[in-house]
Backbone bond lengths (Angstrom), bond angles and torsions (degrees), N, CA, C in turn:
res aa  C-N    CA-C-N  psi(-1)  N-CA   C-N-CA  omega(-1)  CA-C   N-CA-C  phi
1 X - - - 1.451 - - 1.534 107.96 -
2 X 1.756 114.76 132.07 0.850 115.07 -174.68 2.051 118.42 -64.29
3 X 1.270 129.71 -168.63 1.220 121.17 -178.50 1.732 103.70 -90.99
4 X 1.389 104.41 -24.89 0.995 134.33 -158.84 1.312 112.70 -61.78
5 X 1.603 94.95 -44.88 1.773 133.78 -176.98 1.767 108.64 -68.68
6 X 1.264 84.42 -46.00 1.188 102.70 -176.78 2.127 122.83 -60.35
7 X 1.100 92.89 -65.67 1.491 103.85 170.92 2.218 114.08 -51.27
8 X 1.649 96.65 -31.15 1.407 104.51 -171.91 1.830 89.84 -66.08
9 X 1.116 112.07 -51.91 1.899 130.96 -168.43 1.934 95.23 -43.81
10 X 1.360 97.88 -48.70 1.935 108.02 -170.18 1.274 95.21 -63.42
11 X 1.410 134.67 -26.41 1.764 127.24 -169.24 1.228 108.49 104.28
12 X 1.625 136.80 -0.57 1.436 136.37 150.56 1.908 108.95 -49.12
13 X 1.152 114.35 121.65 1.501 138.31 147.24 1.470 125.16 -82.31
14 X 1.243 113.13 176.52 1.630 109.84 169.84 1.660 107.87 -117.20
15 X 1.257 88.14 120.35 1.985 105.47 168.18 1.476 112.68 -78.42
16 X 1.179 88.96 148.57 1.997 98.04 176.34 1.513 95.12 -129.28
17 X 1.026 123.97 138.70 1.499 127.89 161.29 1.698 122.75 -147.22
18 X 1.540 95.34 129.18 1.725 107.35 -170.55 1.227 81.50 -102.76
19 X 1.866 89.80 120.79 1.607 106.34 171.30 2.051 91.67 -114.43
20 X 1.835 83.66 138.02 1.716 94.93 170.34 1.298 116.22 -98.01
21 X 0.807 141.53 91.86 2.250 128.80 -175.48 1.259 93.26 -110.32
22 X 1.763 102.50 150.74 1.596 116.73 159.76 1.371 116.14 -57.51
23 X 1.298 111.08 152.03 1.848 112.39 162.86 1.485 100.74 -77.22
24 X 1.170 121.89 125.23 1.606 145.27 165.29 1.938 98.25 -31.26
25 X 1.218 107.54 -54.10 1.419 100.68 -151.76 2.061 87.24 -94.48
26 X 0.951 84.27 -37.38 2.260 84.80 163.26 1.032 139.24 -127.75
27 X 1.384 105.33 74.21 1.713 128.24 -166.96 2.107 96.79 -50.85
28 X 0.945 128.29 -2.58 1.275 104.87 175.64 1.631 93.98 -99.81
29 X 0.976 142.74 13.07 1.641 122.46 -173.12 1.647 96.51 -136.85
30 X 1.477 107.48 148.47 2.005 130.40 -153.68 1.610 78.40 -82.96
31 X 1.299 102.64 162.43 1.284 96.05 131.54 1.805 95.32 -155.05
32 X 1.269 121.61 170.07 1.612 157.64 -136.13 1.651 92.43 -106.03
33 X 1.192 151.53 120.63 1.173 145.86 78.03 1.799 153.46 -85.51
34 X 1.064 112.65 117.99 1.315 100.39 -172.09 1.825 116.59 -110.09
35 X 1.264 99.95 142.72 1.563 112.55 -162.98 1.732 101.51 -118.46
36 X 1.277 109.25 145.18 1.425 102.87 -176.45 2.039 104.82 -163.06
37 X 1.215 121.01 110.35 1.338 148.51 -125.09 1.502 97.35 -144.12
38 X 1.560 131.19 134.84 1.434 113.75 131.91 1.469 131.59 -83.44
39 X 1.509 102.77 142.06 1.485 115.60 -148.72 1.393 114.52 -139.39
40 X 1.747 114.05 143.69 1.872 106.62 171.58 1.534 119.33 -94.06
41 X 1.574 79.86 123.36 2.010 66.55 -178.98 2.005 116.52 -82.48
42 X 0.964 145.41 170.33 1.379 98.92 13.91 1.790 98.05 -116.89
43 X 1.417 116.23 32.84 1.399 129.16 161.78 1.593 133.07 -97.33
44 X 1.261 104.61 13.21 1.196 125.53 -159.04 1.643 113.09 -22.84
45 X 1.516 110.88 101.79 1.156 134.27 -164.40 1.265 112.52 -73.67
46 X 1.521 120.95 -20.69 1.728 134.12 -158.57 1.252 101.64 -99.50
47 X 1.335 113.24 -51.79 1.477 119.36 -172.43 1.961 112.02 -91.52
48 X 1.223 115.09 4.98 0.781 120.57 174.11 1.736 109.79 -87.15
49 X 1.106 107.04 -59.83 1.670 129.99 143.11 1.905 109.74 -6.35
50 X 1.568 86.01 -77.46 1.306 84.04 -179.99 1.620 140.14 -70.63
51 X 1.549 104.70 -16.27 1.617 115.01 164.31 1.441 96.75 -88.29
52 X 1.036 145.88 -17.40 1.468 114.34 154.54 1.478 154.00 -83.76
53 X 1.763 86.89 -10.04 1.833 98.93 153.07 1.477 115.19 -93.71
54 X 1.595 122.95 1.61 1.267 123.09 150.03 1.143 127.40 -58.79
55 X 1.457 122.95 -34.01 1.742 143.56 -155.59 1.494 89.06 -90.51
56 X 1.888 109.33 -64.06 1.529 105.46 -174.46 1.708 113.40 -70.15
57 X 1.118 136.17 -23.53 1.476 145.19 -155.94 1.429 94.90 -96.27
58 X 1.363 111.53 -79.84 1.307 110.68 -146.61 1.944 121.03 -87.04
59 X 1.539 112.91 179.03 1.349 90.62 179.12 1.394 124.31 -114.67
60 X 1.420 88.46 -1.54 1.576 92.52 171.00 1.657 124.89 -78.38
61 X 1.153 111.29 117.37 2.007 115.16 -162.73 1.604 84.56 -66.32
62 X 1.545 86.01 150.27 1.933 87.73 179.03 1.683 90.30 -98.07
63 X 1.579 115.50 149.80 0.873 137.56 168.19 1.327 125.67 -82.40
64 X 1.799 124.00 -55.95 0.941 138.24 174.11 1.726 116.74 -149.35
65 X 1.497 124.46 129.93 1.706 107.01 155.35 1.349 130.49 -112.71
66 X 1.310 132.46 122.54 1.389 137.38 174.54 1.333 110.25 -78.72
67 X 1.694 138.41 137.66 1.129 141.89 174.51 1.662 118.61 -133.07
68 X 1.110 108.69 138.96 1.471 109.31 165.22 1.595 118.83 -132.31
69 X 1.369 118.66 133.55 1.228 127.36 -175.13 1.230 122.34 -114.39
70 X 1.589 119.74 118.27 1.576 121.36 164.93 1.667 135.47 -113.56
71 X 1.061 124.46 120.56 1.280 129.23 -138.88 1.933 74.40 -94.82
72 X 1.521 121.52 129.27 1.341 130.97 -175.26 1.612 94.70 -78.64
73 X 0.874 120.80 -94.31 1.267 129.59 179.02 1.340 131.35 -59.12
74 X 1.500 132.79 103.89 0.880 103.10 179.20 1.508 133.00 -118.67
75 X 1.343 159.54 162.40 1.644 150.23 -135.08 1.433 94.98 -64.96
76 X 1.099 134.57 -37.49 2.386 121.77 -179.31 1.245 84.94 -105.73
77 X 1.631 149.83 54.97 1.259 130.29 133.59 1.674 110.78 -107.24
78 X 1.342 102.24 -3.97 1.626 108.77 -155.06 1.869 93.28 -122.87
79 X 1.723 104.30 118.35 1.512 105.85 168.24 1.871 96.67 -142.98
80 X 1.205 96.78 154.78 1.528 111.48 168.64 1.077 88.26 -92.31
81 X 1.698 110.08 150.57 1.414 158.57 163.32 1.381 141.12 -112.25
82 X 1.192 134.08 107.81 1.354 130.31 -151.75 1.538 87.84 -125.18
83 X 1.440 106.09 122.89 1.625 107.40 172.74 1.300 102.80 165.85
84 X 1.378 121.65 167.11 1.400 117.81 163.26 1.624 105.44 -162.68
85 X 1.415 122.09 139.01 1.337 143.65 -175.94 1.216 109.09 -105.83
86 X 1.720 122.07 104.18 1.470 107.57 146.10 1.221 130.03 -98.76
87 X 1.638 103.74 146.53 1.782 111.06 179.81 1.765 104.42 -105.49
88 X 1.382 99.94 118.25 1.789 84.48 178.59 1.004 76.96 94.19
């Protein structure tokens, strides 16, 4: 099982978030980044993480963040299977 698989199984989804910040050197003009992470909702620990070494790190002031969250898997999409088919 991938790690991948794995974290989806714990109840991690994948977050997307459109972050708006000023340009440092031209606080009147947006500019566009988008960040996208697997994440727990509804405390989202990762992306929380990451706007706060934005705040301390970086120089662009964030303006605004939009987020959307989708949980991949969810508890009646996921069953084990015991069987096997040969063709040939």
């Amino acid at each position: 099982m991938t790690a991948d698989m794995e974290m989806m199984l714990k109840g991690y989804g994948i977050t997307t978030a459109q972050i708006l910040y000023r340009m440092p050197d031209h606080p009147s003009l947006l500019q566009t980044f988008l960040w996208q992470h697997y994440d727990l909702a509804p405390d989202f620990p990762e992306m929380n993480t990451f706007l706060q070494f934005w705040q301390e790190k970086l120089d662009g002031p964030l303006h605004s963040v939009r987020y959307v969250h989708r949980k991949l898997i969810a508890a009646g999409e996921w069953r084990a299977l015991k069987g096997e088919f040969i063709l040939h």
